[in-house]
C-alpha positions as CSV (number, residue, x, y, z in Angstrom):
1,X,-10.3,-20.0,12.8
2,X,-7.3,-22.6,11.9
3,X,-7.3,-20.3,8.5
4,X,-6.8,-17.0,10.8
5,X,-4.3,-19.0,12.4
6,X,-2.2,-20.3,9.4
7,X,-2.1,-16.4,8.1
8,X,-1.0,-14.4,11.2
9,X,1.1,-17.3,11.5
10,X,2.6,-16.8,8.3
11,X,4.3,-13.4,9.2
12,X,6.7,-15.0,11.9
13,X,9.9,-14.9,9.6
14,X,11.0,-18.0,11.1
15,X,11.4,-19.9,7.4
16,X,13.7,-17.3,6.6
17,X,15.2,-17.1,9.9
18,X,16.9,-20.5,9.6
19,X,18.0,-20.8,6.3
20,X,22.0,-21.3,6.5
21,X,24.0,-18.4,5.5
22,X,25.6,-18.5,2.2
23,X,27.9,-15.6,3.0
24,X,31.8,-16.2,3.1
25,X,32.3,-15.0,6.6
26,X,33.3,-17.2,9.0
27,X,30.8,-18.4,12.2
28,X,33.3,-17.1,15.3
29,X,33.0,-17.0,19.0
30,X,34.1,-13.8,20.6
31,X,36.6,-14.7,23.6
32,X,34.8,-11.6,25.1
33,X,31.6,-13.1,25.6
34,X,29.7,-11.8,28.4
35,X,26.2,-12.5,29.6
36,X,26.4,-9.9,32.4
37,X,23.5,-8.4,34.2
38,X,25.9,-5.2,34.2
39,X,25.1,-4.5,30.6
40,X,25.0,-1.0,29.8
41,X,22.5,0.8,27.3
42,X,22.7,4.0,26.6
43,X,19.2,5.5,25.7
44,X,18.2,6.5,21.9
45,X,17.7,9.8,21.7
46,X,13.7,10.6,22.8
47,X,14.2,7.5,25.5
48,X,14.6,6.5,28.9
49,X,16.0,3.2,29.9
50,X,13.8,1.7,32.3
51,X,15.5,-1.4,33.1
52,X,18.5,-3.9,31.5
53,X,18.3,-7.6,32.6
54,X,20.4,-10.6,31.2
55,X,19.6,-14.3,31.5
56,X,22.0,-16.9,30.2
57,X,19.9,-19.7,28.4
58,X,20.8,-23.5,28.0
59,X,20.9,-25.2,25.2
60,X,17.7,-26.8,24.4
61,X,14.1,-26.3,23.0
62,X,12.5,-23.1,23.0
63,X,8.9,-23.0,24.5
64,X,6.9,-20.1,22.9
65,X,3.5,-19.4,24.9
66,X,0.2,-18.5,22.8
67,X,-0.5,-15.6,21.8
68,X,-4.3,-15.0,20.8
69,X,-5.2,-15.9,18.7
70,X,-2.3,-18.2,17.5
71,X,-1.5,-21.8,19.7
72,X,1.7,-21.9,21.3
73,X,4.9,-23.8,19.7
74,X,8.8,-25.2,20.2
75,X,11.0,-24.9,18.6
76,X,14.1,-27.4,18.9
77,X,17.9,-27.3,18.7
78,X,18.6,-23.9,20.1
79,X,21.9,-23.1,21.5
80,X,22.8,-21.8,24.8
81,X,22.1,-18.2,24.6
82,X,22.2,-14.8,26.4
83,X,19.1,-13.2,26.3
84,X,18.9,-9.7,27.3
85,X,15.7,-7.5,27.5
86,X,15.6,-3.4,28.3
87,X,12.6,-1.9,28.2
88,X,12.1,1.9,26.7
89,X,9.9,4.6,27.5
90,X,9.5,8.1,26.1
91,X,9.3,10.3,29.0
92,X,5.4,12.0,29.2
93,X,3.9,9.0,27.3
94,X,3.7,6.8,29.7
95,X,4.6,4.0,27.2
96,X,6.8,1.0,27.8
97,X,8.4,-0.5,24.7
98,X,10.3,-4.1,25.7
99,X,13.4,-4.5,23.4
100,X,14.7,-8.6,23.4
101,X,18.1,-9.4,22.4
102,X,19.2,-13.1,22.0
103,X,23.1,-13.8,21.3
104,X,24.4,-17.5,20.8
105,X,27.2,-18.8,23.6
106,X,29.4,-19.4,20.4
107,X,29.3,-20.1,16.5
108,X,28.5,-16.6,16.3
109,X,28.6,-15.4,12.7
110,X,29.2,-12.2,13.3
111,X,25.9,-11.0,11.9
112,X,23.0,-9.1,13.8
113,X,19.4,-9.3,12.2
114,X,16.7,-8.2,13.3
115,X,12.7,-9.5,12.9
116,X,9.9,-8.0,12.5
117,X,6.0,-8.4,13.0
118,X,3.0,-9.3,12.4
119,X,-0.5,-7.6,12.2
120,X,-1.0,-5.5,15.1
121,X,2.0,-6.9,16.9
122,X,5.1,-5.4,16.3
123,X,7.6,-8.2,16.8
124,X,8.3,-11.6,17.3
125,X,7.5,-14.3,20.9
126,X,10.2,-15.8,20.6
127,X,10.4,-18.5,17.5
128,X,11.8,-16.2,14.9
129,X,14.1,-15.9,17.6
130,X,15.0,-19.1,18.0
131,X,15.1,-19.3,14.6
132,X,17.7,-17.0,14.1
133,X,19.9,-17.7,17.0
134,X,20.2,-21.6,15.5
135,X,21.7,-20.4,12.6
136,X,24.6,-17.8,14.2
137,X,22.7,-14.9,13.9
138,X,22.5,-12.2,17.2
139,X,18.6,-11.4,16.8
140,X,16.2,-8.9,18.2
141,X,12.6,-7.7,18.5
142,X,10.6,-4.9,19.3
143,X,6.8,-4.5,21.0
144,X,7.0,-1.3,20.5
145,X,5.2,-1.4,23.9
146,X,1.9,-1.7,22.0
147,X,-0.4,-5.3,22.0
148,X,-0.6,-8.5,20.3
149,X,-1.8,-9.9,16.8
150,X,-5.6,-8.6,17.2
151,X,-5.8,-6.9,20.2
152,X,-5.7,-3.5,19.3
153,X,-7.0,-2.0,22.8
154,X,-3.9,0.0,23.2
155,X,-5.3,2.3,20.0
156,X,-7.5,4.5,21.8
157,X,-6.5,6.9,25.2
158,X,-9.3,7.3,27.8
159,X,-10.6,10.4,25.9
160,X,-11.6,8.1,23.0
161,X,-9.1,9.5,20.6
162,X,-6.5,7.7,18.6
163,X,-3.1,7.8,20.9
164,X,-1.0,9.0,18.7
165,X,2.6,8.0,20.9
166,X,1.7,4.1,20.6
167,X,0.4,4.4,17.3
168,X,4.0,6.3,15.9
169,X,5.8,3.3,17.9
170,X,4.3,0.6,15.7
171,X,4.7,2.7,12.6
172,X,8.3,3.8,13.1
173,X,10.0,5.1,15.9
174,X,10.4,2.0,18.3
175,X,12.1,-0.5,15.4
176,X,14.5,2.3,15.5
177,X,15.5,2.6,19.1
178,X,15.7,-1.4,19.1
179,X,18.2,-1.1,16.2
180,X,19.9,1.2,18.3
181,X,20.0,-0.5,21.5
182,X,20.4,-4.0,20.1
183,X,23.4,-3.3,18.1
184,X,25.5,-1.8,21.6
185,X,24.1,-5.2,23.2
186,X,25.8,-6.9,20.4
187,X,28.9,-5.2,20.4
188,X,29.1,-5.1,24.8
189,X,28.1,-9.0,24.8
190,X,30.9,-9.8,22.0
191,X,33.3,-7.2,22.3
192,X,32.5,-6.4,18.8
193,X,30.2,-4.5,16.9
194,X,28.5,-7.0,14.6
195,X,29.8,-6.9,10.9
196,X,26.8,-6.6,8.8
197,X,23.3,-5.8,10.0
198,X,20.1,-7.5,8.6
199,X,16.6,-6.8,8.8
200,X,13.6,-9.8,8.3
201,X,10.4,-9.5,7.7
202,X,6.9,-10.1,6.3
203,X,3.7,-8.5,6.1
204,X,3.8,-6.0,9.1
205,X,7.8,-7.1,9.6
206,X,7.9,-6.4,5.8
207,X,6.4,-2.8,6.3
208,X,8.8,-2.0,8.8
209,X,11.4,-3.3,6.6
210,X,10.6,-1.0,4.3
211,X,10.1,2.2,6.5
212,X,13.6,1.6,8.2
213,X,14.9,1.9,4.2
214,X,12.7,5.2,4.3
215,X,13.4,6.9,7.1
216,X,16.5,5.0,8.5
217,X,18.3,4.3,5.8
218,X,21.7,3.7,7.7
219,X,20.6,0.9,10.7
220,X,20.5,-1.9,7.4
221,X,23.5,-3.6,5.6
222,X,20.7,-6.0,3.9
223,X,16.9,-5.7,4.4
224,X,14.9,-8.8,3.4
225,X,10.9,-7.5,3.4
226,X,8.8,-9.8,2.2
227,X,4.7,-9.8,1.3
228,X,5.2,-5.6,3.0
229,X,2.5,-3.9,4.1
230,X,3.6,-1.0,2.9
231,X,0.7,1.5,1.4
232,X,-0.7,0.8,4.9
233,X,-3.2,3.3,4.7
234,X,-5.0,2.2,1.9
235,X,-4.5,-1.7,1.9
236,X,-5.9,-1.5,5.3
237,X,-9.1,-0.5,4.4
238,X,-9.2,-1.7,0.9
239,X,-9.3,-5.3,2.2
240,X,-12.9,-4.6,3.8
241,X,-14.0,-3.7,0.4
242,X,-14.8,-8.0,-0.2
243,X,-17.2,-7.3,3.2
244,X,-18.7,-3.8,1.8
245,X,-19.3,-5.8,-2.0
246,X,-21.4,-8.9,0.0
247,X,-23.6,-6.4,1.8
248,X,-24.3,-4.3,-0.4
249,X,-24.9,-6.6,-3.2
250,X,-26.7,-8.7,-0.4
251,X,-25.4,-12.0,-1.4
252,X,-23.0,-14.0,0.9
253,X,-21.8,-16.9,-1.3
254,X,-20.6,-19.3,0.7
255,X,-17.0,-21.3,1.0
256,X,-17.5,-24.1,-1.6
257,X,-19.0,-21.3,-4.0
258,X,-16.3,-18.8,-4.0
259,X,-13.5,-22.3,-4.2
260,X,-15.9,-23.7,-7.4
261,X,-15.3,-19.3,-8.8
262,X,-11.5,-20.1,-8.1
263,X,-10.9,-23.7,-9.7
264,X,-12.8,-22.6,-12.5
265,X,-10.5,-19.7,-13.0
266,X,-7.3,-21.6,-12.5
267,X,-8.4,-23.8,-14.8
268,X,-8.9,-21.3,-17.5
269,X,-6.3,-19.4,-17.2
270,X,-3.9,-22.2,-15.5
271,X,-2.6,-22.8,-19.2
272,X,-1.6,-19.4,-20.0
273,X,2.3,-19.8,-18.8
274,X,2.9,-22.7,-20.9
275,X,2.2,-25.4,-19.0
276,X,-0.5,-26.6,-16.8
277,X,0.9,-27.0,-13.3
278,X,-2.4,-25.7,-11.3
279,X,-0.8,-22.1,-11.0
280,X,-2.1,-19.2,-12.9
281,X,1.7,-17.7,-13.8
282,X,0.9,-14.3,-14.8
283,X,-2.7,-13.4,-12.4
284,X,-3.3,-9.9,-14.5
285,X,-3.6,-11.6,-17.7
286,X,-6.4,-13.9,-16.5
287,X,-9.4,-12.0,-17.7
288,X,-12.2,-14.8,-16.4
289,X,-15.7,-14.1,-16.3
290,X,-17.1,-15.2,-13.0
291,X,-20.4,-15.2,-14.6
292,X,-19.7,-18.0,-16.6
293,X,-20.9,-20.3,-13.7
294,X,-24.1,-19.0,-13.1
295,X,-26.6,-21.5,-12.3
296,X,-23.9,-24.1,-11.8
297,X,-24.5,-26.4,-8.7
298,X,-22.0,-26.9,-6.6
299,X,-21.8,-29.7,-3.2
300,X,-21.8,-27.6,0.1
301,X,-21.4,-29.3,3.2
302,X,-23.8,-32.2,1.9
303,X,-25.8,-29.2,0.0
304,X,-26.4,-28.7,-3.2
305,X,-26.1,-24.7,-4.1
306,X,-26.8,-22.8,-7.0
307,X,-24.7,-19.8,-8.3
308,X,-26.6,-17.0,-8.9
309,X,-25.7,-14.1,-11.2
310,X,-25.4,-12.0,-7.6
311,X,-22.5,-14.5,-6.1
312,X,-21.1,-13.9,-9.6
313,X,-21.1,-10.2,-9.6
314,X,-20.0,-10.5,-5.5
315,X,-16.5,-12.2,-6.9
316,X,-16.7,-9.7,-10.0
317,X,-16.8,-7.0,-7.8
318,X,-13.8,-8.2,-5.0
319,X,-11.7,-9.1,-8.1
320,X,-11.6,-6.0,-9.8
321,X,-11.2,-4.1,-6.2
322,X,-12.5,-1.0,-4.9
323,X,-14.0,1.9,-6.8
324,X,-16.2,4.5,-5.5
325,X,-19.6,4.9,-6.4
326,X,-18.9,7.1,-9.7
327,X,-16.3,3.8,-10.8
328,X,-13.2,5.6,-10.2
329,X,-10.5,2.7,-9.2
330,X,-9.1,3.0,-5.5
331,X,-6.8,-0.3,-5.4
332,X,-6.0,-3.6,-6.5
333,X,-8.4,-6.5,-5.8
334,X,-8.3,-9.9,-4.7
335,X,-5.8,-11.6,-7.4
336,X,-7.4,-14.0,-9.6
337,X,-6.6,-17.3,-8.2
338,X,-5.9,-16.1,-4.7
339,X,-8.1,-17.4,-1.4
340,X,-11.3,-15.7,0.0
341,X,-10.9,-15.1,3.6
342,X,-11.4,-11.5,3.0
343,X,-15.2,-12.7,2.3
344,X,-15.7,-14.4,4.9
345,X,-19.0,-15.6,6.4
346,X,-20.9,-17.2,9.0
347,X,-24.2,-18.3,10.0
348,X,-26.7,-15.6,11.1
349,X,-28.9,-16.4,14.2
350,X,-32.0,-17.3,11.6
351,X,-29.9,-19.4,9.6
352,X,-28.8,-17.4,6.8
353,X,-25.2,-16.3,5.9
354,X,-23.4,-13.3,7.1
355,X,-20.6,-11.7,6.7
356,X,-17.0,-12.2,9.1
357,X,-15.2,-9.5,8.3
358,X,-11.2,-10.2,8.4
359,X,-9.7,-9.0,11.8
360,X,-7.0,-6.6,10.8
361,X,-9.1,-4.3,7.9
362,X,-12.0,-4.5,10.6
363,X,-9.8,-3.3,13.5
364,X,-8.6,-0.7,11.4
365,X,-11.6,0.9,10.1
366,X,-13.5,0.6,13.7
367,X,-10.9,1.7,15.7
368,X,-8.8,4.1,14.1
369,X,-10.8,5.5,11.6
370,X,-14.7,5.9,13.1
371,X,-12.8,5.1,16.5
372,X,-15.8,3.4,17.4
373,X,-14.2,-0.3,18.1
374,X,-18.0,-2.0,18.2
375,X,-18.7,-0.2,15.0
376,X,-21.2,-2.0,13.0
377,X,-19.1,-2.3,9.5
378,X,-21.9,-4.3,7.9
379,X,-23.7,-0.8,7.5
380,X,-20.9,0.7,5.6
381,X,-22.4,1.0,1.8
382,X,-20.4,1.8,-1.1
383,X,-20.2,5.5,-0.7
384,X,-19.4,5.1,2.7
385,X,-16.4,3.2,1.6
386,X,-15.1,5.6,-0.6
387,X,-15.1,8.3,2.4
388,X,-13.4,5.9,4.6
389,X,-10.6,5.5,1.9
390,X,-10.0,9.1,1.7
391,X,-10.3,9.3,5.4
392,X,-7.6,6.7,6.1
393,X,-5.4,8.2,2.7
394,X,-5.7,11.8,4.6
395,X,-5.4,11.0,8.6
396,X,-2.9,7.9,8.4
397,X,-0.3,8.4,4.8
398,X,2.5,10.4,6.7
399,X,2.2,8.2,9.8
400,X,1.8,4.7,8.4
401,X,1.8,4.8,4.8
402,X,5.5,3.5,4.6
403,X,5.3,4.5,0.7
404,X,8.1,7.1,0.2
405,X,9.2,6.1,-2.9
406,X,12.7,8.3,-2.2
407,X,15.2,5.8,-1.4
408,X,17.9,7.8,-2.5
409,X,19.5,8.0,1.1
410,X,19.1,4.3,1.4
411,X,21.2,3.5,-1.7
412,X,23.6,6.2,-1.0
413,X,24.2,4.1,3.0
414,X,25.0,1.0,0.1
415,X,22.0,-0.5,1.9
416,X,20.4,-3.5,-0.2
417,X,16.3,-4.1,-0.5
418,X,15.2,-7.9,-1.3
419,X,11.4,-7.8,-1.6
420,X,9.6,-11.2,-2.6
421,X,5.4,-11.4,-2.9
422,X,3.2,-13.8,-3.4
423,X,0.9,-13.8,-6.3
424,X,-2.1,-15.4,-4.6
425,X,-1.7,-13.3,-1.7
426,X,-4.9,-12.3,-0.6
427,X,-4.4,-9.9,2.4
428,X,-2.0,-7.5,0.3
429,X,-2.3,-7.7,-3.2
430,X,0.9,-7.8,-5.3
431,X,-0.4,-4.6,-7.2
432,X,0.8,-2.5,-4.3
433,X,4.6,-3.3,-4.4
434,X,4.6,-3.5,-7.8
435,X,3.2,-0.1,-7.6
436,X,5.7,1.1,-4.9
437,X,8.6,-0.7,-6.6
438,X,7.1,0.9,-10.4
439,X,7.1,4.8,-8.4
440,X,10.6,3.8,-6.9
441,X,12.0,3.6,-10.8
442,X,10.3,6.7,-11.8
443,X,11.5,8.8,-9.0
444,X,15.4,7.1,-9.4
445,X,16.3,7.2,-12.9
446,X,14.5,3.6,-14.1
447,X,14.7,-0.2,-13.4
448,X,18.3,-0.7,-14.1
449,X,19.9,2.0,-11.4
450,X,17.1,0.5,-8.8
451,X,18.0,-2.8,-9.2
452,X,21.4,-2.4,-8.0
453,X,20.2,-2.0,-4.9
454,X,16.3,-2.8,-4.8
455,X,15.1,-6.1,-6.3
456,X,11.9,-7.8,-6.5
457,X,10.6,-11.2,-6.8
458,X,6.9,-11.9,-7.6
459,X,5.9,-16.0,-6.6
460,X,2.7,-17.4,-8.8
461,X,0.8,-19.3,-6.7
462,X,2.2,-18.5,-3.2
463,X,-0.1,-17.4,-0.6
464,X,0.7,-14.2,2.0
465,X,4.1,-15.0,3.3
466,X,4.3,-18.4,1.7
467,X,1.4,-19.6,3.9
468,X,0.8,-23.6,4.1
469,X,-2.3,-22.7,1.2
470,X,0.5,-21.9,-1.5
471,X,0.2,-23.9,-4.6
472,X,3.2,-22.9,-6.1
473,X,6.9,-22.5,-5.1
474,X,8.3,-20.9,-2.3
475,X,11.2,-18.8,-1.8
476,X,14.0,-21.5,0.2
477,X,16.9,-19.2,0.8
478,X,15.8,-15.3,0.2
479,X,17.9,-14.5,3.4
480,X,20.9,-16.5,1.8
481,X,20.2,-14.4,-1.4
482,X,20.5,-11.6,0.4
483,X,23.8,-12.2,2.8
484,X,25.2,-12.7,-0.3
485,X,24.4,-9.4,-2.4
486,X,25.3,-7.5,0.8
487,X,28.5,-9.1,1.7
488,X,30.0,-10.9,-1.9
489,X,28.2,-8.5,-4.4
490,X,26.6,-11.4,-5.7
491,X,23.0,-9.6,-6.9
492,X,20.2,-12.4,-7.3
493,X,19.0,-12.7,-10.6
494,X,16.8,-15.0,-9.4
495,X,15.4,-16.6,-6.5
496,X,15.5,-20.4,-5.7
497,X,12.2,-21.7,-4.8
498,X,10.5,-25.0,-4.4
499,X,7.1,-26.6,-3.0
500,X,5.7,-30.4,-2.4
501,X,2.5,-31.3,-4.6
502,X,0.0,-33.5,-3.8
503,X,1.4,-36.6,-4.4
504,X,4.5,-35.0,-2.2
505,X,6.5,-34.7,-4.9
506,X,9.0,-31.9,-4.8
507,X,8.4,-29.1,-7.7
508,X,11.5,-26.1,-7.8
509,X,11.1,-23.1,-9.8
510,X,13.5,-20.0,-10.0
511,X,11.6,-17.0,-9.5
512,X,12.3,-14.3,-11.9
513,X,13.4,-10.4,-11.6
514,X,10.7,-8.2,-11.5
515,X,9.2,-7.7,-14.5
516,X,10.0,-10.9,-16.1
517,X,7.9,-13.5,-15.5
518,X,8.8,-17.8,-15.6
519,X,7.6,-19.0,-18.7
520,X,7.5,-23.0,-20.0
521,X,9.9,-23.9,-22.7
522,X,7.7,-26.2,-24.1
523,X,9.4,-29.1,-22.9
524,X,11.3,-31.2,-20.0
525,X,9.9,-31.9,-16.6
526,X,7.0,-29.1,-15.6
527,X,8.2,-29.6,-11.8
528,X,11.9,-28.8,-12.7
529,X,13.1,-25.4,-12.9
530,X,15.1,-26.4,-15.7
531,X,12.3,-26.7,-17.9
532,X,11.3,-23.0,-17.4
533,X,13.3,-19.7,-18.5
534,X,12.7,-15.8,-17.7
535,X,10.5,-13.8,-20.1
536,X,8.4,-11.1,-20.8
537,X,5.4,-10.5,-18.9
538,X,2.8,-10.5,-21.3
539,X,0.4,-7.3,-20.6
């Protein structure tokens, strides 16, 4: 459970959402402030505004209540604030989509961002927020008037079928009414229409990042999206695949097992960048045979264990990623090096190991796809799989799929994209936005015209969103990066990022342009970025 915790946690932008702003314009307070009840929306077209309110805030801390299944937190050193909420609906849906707005009393920047969600919820409770408010920023969230993290109850109508209104509000349409409506708060609260207009993101917030560059390529100045899940459709049920392999293999290695198949691959392929530092630098060159640890004993809970060739052709199996039954590949695996939460397992009523299928894939496939939420997924075999993929490819790509790789309207609006991804990000592999960002250059004339306005950072070693499990170095500024291509021109060539080891000691890296990868020089300090320069990837 604290693991669960840590990774839904992770997709709260609030890391990003305080970083100071590197941007040359100037933090101002609008003498036309106004934290009126009296503020007037006018609805996005499709809407109904149900109700406005306004609440001035005190300076102070910001007490954000649990949300299942993450604990509640504060967060400290917020400024007085107005905070206005109106709530949406789209009349014959019967929906109710609550739209929060939070403006700082002064120090204003002048700036408007907007964060997303994470999982099944479509926006923020309140510390990304905070987060954003502390640094100048006006902020806003959707609900999209759908659920939280893992509650996913809203899916169905009484009929039993999927309800299409809530399910096109989390994909799409209710991140762009809150644009809508938050940027005439902004301007009726200042007296001003902000002057540039972010987006922030990751996993879920990085999806919608994405489908606002898609389909609403003129609400974003700058969107940072990071870890997206875009590809929606097929990640989603491609990260049950780790569940499908243990069942049908029948062989549920356990915790310690699958870390001793992990150390043993960092440690062979560790060395491959140049320098051994404990992170595998380039995951698609590692090419280590799980099998090599068969009969290996390993200490589990006070236990000794055995590997046996089955736990070895499990890991084989997750690693190389889903294939249908004839071997024909449907999507990238597990990176090499990555965590294993995706097999996860318990203890079975008799004793014996099970599996604990992720949350998110599982609610997926139960819900929308056999629309069964008790579903038994421990019966799905590998043929079953493949049908499910197709299913989800076929029912869901238009809706959710967020992979239009058309962002010629986007570039056109002088809109900028900063993606960054983790390359021991186990809940979306890497592979799919380097895929996206690989179909973006074919369909827009090659890497050198999409990089003026789309740019992408892969991060060895850094777990989805730059979770607390990283190993390597994480992004410290990517918003900063990103205020200043927008607003100074100033495209980043790399991206700053840094990490304490075990002995607490701070290790920096710059994180390269997509393709290149960071490669040793063969000498100076292996924790200094200095010691490291932009190359090649090698396959």
């Amino acid at each position: 459970m604290k693991r669960l915790l840590a990774v839904l946690a992770a997709g709260v932008p609030l890391a990003a959402a305080i970083c100071l702003p590197t941007s040359a314009a100037a933090a101002t307070t609008a003498a036309a402030f106004s934290c009126s009840p009296s503020i007037s929306v006018k609805a996005p077209a499709g809407t109904t505004v149900e109700s406005v309110t306004a609440q001035r805030r005190e300076a102070g801390t910001v007490t954000v209540p649990p949300v299942t299944p993450l604990p509640g937190t504060e967060v400290t050193g917020v400024p007085a604030h107005c905070a206005v909420t109106v709530t949406l609906a789209h009349p014959g849906v019967g929906d109710h989509a609550k739209v929060q707005v939070w403006l700082p009393e002064t120090g204003w920047n002048g700036r408007f961002q907007a964060v997303g969600g994470s999982a099944f919820a479509a926006g923020d409770y309140g510390a990304a927020l905070a987060g954003a408010v502390k640094t100048g920023y006006a902020a806003a969230t959707t609900d999209a008037g759908v659920s939280t993290y893992i509650d996913t109850a809203w899916a169905l109508n009484s009929a039993g079928e999927v309800n299409k209104d809530l399910l096109k509000n989390f994909a799409d349409r209710s991140q762009h009414e809150m644009t809508v409506v938050a940027k005439q708060v902004v301007a009726e609260v200042y007296g001003k229409p902000a002057s540039y207009s972010y987006w922030n993101g990751c996993s879920t917030g990085g999806r919608q990042g994405y489908m606002e560059a898609q389909r609403h390529p003129g609400d974003y100045d700058g969107i940072l999206a990071t870890a997206p899940a875009i590809n929606w459709d097929e990640f989603e049920v491609a990260t049950l695949w780790p569940q499908v392999v243990m069942n049908e293999e029948n062989a549920f290695p356990a915790p310690c097992e699958l870390a001793a198949f992990n150390q043993a691959a960092v440690k062979a392929c560790d060395p491959l960048d140049g320098v051994r530092d404990g992170v595998i630098g380039e995951p698609a060159t590692c090419d280590f045979d799980p099998r090599k640890l068969v009969g290996e004993t390993v200490e589990c809970e006070g236990k000794q264990e055995t590997i046996t060739a089955a736990d070895a052709t499990v890991v084989r199996k997750i690693w190389d990623g889903p294939r249908t039954p004839s071997g024909k590949k449907l999507w990238a695996g597990i990176p090499v090096g990555a965590g294993f939460d995706l097999a996860g397992t318990r203890l079975g009523p008799n004793g014996d190991r099970v599996g604990a299928p992720f949350p998110v894939p599982a609610a997926w496939v139960a819900t929308w796809l056999k629309r069964r939420p008790a579903f038994d997924l421990s019966t799905i075999t590998y043929a079953g799989f493949a049908k499910l993929f197709a299913q989800s490819q076929a029912e869901y790509d238009q809706v959710i799929g967020t992979d239009d790789p058309d962002l010629s309207a986007f570039r056109k609006a002088g809109g900028k994209l900063l993606t960054w991804h983790g390359q021991a990000d186990q809940l979306i592999p890497t592979q799919g936005t380097v895929n996206y960002r690989e179909r973006v250059e074919r369909a827009m004339g090659g890497s050198h015209r999409v990089d003026g306005f789309y740019r992408l950072f892969l991060a060895p070693g850094v777990d989805h969103c730059g979770n607390v499990t990283s190993t390597g170095p994480v992004p410290t500024d990517a918003l900063g990066a990103l205020t200043a291509w927008v607003e100074q021109g100033k495209a980043p060539q790399t991206l700053s990022a840094a990490i304490k080891d075990a002995s607490g000691k701070t290790v920096t890296r710059e994180l390269c342009l997509y393709p290149s990868v960071s490669r040793y020089t063969g000498h100076g300090d292996p924790a200094d970025a200095a010691s490291y320069r932009c190359a090649k990837p090698r396959h």
